[in-house]
PDBQT receptor file of N, H, CA, C and O in Angstrom, charges set to zero:
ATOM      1  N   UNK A   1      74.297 -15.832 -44.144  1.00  0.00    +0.000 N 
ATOM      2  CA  UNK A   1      74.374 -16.253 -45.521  1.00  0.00    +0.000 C 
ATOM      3  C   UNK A   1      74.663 -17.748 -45.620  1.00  0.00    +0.000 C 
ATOM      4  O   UNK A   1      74.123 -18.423 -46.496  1.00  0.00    +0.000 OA
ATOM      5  N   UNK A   2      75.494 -18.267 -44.747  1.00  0.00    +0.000 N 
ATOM      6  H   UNK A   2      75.933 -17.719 -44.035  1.00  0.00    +0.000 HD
ATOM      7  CA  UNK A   2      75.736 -19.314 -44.639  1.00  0.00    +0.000 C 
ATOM      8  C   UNK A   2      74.537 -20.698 -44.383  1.00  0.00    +0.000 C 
ATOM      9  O   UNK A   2      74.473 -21.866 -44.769  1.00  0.00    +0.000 OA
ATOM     10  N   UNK A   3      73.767 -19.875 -43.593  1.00  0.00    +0.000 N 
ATOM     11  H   UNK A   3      73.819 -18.927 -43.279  1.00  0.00    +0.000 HD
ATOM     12  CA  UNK A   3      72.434 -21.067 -43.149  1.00  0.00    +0.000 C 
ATOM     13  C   UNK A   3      71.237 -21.584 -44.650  1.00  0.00    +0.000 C 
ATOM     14  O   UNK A   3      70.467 -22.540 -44.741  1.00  0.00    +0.000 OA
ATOM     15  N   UNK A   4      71.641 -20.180 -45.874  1.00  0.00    +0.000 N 
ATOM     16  H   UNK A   4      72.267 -19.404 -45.801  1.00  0.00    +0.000 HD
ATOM     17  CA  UNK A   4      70.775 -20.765 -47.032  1.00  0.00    +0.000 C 
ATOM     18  C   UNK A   4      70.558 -22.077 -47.522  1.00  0.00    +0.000 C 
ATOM     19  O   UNK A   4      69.597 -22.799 -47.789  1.00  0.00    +0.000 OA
ATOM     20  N   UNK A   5      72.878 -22.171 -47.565  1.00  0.00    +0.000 N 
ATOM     21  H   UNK A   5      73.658 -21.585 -47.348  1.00  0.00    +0.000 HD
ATOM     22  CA  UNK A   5      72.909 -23.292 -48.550  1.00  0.00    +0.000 C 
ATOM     23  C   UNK A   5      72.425 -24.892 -47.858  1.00  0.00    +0.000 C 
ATOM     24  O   UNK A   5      72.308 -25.981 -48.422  1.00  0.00    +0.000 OA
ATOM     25  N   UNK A   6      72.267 -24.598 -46.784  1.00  0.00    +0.000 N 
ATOM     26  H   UNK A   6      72.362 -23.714 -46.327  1.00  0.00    +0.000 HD
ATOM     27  CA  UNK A   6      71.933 -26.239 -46.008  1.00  0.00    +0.000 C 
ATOM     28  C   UNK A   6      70.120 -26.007 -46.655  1.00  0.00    +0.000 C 
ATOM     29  O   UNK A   6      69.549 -26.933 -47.231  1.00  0.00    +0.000 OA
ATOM     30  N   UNK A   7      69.535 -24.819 -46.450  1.00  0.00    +0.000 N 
ATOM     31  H   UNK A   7      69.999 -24.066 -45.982  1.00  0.00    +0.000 HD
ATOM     32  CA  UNK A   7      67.912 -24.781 -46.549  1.00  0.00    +0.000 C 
ATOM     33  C   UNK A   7      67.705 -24.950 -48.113  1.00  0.00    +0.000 C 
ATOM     34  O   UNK A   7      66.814 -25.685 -48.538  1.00  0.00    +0.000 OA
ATOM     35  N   UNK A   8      68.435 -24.347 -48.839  1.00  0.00    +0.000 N 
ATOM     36  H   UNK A   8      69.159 -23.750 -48.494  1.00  0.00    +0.000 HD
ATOM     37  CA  UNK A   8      68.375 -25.085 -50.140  1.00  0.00    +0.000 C 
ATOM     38  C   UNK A   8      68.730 -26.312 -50.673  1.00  0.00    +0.000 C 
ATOM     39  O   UNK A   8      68.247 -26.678 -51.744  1.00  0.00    +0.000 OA
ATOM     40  N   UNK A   9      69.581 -27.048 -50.005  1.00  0.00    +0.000 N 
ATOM     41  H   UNK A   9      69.974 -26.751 -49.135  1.00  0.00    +0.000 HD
ATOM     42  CA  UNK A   9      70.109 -28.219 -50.015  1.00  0.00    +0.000 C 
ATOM     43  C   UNK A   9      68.924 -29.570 -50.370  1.00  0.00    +0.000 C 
ATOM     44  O   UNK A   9      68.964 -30.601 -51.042  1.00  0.00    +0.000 OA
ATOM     45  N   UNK A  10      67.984 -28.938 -49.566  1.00  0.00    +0.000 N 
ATOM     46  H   UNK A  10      67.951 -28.101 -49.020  1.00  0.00    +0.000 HD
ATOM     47  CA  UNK A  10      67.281 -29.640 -48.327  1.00  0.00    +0.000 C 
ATOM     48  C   UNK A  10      65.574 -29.210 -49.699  1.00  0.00    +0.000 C 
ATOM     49  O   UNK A  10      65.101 -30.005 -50.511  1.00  0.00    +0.000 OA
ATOM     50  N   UNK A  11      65.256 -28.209 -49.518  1.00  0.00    +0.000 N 
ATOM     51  H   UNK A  11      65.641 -27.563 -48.858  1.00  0.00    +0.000 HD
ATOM     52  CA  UNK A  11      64.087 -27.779 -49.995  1.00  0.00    +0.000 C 
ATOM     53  C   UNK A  11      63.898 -27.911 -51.593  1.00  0.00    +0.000 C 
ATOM     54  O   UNK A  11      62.868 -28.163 -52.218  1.00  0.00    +0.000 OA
ATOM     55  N   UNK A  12      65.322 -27.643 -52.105  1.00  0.00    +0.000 N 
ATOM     56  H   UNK A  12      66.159 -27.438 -51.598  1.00  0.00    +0.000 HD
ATOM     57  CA  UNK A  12      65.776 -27.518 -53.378  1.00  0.00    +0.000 C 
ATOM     58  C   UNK A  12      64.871 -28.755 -54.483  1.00  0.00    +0.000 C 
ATOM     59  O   UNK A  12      64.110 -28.599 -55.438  1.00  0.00    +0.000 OA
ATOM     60  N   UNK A  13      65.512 -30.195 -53.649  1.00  0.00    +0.000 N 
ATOM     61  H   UNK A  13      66.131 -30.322 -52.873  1.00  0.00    +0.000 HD
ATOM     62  CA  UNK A  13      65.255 -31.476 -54.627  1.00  0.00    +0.000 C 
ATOM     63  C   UNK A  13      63.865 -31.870 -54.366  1.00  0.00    +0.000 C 
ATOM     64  O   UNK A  13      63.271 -32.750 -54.989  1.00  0.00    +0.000 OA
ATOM     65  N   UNK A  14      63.229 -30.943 -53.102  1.00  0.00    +0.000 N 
ATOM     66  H   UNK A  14      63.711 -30.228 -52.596  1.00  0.00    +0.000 HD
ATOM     67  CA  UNK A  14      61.909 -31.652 -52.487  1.00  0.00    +0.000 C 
ATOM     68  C   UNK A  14      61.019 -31.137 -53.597  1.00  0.00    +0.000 C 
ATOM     69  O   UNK A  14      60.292 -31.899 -54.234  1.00  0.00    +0.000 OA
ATOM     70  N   UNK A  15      61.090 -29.709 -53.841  1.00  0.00    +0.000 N 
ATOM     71  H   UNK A  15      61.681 -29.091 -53.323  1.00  0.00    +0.000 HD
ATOM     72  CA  UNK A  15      60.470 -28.980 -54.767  1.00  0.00    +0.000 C 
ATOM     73  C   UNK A  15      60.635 -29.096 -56.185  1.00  0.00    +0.000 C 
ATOM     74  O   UNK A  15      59.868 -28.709 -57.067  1.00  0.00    +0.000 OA
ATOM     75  N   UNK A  16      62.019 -29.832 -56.315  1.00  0.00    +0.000 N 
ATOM     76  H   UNK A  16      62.642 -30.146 -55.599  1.00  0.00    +0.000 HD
ATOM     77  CA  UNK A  16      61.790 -30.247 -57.763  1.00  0.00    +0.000 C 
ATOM     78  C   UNK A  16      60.654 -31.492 -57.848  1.00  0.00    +0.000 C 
ATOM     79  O   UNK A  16      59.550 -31.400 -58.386  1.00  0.00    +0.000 OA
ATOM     80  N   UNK A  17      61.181 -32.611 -57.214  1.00  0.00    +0.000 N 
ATOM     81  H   UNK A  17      62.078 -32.685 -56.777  1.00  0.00    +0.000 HD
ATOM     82  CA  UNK A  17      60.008 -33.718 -56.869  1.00  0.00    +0.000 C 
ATOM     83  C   UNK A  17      59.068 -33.348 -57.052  1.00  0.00    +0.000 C 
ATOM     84  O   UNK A  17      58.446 -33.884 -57.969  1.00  0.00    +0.000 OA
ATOM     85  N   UNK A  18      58.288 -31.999 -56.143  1.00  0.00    +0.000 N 
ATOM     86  H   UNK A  18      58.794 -31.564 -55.398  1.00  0.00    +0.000 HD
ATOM     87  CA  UNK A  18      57.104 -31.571 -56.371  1.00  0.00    +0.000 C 
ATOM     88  C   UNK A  18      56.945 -31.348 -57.603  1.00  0.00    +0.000 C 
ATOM     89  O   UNK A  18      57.037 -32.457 -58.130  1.00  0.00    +0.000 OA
ATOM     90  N   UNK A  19      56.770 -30.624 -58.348  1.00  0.00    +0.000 N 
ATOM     91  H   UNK A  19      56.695 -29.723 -57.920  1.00  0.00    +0.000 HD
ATOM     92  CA  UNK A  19      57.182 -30.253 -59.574  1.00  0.00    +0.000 C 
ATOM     93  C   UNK A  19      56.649 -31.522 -60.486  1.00  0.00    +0.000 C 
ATOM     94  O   UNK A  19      55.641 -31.511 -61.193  1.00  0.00    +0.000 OA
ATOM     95  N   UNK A  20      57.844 -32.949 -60.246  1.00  0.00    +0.000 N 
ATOM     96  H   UNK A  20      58.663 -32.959 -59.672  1.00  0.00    +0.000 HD
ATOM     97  CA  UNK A  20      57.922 -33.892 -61.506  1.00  0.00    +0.000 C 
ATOM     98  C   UNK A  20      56.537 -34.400 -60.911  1.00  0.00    +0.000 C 
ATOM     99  O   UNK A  20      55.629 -34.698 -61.687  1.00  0.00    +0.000 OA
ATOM    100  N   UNK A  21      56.447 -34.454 -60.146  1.00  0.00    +0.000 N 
ATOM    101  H   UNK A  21      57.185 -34.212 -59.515  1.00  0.00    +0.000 HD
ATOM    102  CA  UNK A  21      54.870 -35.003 -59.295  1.00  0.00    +0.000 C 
ATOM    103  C   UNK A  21      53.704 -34.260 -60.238  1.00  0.00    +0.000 C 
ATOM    104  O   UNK A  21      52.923 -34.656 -61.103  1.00  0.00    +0.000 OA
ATOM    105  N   UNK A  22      53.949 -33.197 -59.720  1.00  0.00    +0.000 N 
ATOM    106  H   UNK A  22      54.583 -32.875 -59.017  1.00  0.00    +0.000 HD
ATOM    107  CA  UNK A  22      52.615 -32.151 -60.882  1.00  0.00    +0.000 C 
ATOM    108  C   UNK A  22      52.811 -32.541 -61.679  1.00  0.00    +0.000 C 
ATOM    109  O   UNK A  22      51.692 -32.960 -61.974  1.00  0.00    +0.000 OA
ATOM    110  N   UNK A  23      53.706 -32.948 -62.800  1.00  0.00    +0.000 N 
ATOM    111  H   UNK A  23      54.615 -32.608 -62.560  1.00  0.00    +0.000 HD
ATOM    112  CA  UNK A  23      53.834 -32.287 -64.431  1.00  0.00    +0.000 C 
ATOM    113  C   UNK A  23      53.007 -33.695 -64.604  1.00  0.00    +0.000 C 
ATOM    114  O   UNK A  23      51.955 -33.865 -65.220  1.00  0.00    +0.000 OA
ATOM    115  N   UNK A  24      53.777 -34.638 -63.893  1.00  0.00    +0.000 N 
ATOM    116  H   UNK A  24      54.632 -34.500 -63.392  1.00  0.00    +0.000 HD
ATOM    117  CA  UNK A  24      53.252 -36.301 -64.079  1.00  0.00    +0.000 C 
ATOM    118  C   UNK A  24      52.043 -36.554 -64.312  1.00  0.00    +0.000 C 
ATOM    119  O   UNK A  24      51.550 -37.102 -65.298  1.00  0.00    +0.000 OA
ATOM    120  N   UNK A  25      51.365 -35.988 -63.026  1.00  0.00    +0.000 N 
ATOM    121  H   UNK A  25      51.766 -35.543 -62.226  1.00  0.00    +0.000 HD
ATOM    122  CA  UNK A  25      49.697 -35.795 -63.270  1.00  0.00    +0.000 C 
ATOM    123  C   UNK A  25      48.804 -35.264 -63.365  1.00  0.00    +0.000 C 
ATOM    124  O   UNK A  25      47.663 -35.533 -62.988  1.00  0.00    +0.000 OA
ATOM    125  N   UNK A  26      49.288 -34.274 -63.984  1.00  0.00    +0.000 N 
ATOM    126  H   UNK A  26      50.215 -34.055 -64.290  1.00  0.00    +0.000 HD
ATOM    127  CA  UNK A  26      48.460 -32.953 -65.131  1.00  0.00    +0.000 C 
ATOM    128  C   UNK A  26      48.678 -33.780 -66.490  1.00  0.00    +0.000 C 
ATOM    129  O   UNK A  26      47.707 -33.599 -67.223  1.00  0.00    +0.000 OA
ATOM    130  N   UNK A  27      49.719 -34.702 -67.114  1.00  0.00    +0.000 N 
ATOM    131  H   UNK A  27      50.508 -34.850 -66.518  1.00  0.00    +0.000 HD
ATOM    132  CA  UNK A  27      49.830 -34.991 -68.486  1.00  0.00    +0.000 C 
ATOM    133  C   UNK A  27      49.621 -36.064 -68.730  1.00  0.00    +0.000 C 
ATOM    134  O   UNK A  27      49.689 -36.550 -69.859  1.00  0.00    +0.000 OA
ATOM    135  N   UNK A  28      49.169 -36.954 -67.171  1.00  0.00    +0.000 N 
ATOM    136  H   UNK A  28      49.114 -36.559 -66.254  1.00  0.00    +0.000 HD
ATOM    137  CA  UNK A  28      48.526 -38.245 -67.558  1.00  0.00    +0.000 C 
ATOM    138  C   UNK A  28      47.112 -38.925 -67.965  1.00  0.00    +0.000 C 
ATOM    139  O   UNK A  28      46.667 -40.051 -68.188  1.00  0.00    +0.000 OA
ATOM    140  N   UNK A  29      46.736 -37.783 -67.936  1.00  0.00    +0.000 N 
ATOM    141  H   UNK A  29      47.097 -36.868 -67.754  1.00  0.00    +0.000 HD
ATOM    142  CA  UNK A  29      45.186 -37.815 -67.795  1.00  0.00    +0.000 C 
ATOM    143  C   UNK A  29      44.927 -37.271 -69.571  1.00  0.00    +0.000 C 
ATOM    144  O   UNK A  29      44.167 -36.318 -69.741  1.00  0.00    +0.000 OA
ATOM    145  N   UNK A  30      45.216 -37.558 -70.108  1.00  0.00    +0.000 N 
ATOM    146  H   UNK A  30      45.833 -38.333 -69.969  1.00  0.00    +0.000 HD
ATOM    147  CA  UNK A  30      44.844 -36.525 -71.349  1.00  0.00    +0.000 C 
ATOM    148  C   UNK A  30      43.367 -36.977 -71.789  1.00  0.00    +0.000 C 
ATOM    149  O   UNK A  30      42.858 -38.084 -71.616  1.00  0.00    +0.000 OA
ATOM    150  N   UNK A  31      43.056 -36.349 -72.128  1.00  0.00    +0.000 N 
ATOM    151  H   UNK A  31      43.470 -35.450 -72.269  1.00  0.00    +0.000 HD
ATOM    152  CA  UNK A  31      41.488 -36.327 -72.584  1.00  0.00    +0.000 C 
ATOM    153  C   UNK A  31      41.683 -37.171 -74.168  1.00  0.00    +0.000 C 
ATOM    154  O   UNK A  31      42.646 -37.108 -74.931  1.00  0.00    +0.000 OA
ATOM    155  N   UNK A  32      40.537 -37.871 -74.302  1.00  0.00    +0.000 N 
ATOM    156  H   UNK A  32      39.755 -37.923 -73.681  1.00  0.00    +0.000 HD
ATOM    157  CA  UNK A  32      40.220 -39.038 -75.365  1.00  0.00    +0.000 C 
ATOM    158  C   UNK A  32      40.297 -37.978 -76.770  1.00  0.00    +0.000 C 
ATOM    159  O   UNK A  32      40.918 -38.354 -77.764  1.00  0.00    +0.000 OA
ATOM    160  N   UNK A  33      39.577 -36.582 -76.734  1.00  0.00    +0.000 N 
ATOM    161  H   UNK A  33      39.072 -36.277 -75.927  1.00  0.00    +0.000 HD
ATOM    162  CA  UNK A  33      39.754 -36.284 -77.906  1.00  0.00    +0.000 C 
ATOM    163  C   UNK A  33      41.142 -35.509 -78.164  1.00  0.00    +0.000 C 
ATOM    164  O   UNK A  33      41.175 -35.124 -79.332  1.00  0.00    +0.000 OA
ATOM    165  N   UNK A  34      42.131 -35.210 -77.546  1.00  0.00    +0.000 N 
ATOM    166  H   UNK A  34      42.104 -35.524 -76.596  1.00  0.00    +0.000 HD
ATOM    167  CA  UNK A  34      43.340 -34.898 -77.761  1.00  0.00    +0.000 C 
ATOM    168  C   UNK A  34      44.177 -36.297 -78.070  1.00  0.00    +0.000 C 
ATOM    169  O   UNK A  34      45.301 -36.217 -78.565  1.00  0.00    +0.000 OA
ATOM    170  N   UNK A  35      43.693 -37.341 -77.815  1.00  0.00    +0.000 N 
ATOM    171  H   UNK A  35      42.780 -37.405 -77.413  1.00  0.00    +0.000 HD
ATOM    172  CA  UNK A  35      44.248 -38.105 -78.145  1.00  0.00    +0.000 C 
ATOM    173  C   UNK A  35      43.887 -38.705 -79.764  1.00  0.00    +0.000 C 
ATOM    174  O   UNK A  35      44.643 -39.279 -80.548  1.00  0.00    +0.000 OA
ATOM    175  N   UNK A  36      42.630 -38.382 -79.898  1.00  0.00    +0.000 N 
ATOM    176  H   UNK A  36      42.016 -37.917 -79.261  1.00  0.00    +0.000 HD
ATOM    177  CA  UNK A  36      42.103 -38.627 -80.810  1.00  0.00    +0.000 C 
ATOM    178  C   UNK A  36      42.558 -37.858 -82.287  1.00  0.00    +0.000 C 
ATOM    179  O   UNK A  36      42.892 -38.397 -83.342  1.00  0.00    +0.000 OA
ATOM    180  N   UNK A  37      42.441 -36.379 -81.953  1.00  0.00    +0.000 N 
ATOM    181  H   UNK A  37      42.170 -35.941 -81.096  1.00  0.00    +0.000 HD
ATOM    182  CA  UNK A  37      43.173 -35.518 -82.562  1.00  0.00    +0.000 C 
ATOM    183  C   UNK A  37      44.964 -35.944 -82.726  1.00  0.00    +0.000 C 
ATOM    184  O   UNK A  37      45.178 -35.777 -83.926  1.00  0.00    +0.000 OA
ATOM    185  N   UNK A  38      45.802 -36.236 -82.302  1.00  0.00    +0.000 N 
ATOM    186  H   UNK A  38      45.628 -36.371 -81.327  1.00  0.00    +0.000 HD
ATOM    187  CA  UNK A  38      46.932 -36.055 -82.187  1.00  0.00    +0.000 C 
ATOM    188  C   UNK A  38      47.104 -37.812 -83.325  1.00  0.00    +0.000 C 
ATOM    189  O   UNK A  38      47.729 -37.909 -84.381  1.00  0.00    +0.000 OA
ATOM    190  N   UNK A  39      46.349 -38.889 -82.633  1.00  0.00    +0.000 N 
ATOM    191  H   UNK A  39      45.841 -38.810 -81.775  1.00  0.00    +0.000 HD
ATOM    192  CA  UNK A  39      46.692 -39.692 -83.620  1.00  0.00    +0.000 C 
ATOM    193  C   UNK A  39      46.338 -39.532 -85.450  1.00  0.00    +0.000 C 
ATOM    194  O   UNK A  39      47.091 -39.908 -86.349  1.00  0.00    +0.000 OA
ATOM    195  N   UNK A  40      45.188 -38.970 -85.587  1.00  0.00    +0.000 N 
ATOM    196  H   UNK A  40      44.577 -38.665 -84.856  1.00  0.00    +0.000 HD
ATOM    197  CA  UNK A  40      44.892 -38.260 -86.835  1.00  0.00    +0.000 C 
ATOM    198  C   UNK A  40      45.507 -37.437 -87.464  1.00  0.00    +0.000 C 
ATOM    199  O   UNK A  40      45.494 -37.472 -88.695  1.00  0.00    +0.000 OA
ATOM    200  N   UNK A  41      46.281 -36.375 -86.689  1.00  0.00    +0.000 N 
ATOM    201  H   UNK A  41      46.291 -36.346 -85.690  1.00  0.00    +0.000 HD
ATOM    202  CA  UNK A  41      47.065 -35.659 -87.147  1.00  0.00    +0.000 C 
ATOM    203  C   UNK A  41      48.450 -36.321 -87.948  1.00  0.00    +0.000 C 
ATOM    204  O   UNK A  41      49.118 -36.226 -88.978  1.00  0.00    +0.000 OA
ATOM    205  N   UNK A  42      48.335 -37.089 -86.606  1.00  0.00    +0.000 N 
ATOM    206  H   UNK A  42      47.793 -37.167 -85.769  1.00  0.00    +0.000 HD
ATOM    207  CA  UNK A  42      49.669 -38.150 -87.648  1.00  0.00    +0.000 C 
ATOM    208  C   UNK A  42      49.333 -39.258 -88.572  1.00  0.00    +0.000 C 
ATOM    209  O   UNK A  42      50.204 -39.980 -89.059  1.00  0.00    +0.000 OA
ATOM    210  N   UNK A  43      47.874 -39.412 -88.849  1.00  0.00    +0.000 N 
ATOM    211  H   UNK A  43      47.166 -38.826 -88.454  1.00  0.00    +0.000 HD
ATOM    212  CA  UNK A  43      47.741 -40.684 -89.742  1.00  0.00    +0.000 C 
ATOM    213  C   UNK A  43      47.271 -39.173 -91.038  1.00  0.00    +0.000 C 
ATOM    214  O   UNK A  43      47.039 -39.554 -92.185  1.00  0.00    +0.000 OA
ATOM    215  N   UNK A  44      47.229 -38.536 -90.925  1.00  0.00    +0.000 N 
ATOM    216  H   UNK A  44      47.418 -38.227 -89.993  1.00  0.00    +0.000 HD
ATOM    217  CA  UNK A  44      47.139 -37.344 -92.186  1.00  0.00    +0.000 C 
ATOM    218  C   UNK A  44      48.696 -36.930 -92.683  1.00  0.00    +0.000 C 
ATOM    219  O   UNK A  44      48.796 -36.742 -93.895  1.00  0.00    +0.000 OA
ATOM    220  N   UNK A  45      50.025 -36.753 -91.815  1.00  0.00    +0.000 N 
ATOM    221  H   UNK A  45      49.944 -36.906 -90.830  1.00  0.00    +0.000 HD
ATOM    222  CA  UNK A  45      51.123 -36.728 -92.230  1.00  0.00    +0.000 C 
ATOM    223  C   UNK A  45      51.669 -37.704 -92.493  1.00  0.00    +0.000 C 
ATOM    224  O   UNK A  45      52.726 -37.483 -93.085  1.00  0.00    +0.000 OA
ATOM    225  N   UNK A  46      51.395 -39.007 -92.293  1.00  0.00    +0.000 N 
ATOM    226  H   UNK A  46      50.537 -39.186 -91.812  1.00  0.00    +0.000 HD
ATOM    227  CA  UNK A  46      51.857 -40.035 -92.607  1.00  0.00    +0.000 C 
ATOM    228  C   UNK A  46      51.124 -40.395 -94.069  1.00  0.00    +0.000 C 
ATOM    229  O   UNK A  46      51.865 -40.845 -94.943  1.00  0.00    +0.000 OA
ATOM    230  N   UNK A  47      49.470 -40.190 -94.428  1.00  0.00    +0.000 N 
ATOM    231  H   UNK A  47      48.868 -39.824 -93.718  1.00  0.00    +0.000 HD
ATOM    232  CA  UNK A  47      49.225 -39.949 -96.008  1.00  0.00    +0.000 C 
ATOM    233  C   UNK A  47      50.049 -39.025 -96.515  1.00  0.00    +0.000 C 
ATOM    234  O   UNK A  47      50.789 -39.592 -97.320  1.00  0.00    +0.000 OA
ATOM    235  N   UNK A  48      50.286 -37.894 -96.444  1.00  0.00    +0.000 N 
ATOM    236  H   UNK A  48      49.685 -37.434 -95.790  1.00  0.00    +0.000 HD
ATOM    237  CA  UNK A  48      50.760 -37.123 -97.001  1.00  0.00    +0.000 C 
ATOM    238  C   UNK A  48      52.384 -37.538 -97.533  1.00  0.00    +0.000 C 
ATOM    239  O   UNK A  48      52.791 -37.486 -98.693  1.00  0.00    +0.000 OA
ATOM    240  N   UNK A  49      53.100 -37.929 -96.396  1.00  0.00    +0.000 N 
ATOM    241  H   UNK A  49      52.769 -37.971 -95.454  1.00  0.00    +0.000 HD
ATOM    242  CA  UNK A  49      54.550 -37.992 -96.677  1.00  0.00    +0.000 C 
ATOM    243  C   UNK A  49      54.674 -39.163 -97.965  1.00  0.00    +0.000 C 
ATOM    244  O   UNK A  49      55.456 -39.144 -98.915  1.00  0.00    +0.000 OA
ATOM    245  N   UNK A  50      53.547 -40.237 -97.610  1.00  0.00    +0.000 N 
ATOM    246  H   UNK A  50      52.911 -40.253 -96.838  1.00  0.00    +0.000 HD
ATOM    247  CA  UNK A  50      53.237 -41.437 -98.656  1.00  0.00    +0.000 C 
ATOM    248  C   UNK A  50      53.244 -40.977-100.153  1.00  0.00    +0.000 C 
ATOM    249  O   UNK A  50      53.798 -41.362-101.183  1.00  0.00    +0.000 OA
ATOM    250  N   UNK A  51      52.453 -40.068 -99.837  1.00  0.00    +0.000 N 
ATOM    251  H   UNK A  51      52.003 -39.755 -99.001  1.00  0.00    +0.000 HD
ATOM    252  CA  UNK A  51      51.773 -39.346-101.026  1.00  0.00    +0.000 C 
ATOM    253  C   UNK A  51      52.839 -38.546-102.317  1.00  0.00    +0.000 C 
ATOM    254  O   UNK A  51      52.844 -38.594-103.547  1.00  0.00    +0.000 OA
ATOM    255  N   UNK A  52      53.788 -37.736-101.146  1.00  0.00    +0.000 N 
ATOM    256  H   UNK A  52      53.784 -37.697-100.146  1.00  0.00    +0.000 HD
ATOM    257  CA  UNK A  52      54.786 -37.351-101.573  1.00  0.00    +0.000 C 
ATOM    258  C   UNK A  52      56.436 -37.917-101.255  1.00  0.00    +0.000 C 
ATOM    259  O   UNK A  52      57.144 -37.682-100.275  1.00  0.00    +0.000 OA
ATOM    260  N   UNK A  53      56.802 -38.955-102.796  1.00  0.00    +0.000 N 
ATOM    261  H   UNK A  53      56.228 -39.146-103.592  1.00  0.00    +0.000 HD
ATOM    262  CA  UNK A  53      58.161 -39.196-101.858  1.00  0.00    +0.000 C 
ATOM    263  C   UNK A  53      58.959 -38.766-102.174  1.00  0.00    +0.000 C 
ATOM    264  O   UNK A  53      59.931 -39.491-102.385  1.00  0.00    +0.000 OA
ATOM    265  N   UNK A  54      59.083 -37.163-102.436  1.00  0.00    +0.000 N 
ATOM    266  H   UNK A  54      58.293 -36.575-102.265  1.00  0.00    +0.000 HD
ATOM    267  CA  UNK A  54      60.786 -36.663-102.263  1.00  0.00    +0.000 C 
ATOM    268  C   UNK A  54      60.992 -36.395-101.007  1.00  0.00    +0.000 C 
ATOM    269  O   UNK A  54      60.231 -36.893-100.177  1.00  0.00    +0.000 OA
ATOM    270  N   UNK A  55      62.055 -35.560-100.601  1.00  0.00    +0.000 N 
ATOM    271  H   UNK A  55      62.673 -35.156-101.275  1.00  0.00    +0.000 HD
ATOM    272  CA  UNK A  55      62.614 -36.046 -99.260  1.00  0.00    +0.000 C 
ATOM    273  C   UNK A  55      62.736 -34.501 -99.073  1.00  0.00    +0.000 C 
ATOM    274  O   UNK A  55      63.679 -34.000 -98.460  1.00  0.00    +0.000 OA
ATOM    275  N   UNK A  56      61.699 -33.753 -99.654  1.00  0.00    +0.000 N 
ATOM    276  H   UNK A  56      60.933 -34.160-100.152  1.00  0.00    +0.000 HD
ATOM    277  CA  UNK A  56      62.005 -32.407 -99.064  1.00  0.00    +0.000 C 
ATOM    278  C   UNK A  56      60.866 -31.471 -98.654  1.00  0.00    +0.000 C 
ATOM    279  O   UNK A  56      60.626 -30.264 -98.636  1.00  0.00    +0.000 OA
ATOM    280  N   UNK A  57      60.329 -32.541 -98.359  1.00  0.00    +0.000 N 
ATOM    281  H   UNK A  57      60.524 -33.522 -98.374  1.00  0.00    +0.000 HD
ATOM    282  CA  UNK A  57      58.933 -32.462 -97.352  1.00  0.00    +0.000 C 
ATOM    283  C   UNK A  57      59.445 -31.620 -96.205  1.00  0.00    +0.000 C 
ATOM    284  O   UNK A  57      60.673 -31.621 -96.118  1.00  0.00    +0.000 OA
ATOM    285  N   UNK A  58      58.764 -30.863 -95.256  1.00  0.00    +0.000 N 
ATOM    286  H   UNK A  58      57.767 -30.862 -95.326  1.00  0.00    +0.000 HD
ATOM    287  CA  UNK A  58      59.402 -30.387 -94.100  1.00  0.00    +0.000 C 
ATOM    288  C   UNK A  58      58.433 -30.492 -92.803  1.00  0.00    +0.000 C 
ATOM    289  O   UNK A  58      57.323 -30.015 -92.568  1.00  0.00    +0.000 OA
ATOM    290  N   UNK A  59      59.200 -31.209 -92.157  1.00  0.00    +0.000 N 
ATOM    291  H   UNK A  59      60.101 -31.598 -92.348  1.00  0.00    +0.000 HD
ATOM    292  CA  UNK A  59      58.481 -31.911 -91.017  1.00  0.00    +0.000 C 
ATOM    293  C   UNK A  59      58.294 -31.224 -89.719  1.00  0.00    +0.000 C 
ATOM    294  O   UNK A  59      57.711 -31.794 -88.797  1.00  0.00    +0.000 OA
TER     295      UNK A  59
């Protein structure tokens, strides 16, 4: 039982690394029309909030 905690010690932070490694460059790459979409989305809530200025809009 004793020999885990050194192998987790050890494997534990490598595999998180792995991990921030993947997430990094799976979400760097985003495709032009998700980007495209996502800024529109916010130049449509940003008319809208304009549009309406009470403050009980829900975001």
């Amino acid at each position: 039982m004793e020999a885990i905690l050194p192998i987790a010690t050890v494997l534990g932070p490598i595999l998180l690394l792995a991990a921030l490694v993947y997430a990094w460059l799976r979400n760097r790459k985003a495709p032009k029309s998700v980007d495209r979409a996502a800024e529109r989305g916010a130049r449509e809530l940003r008319e809208e909030v304009s549009e309406r200025p009470q403050k009980d809009i829900d975001l």
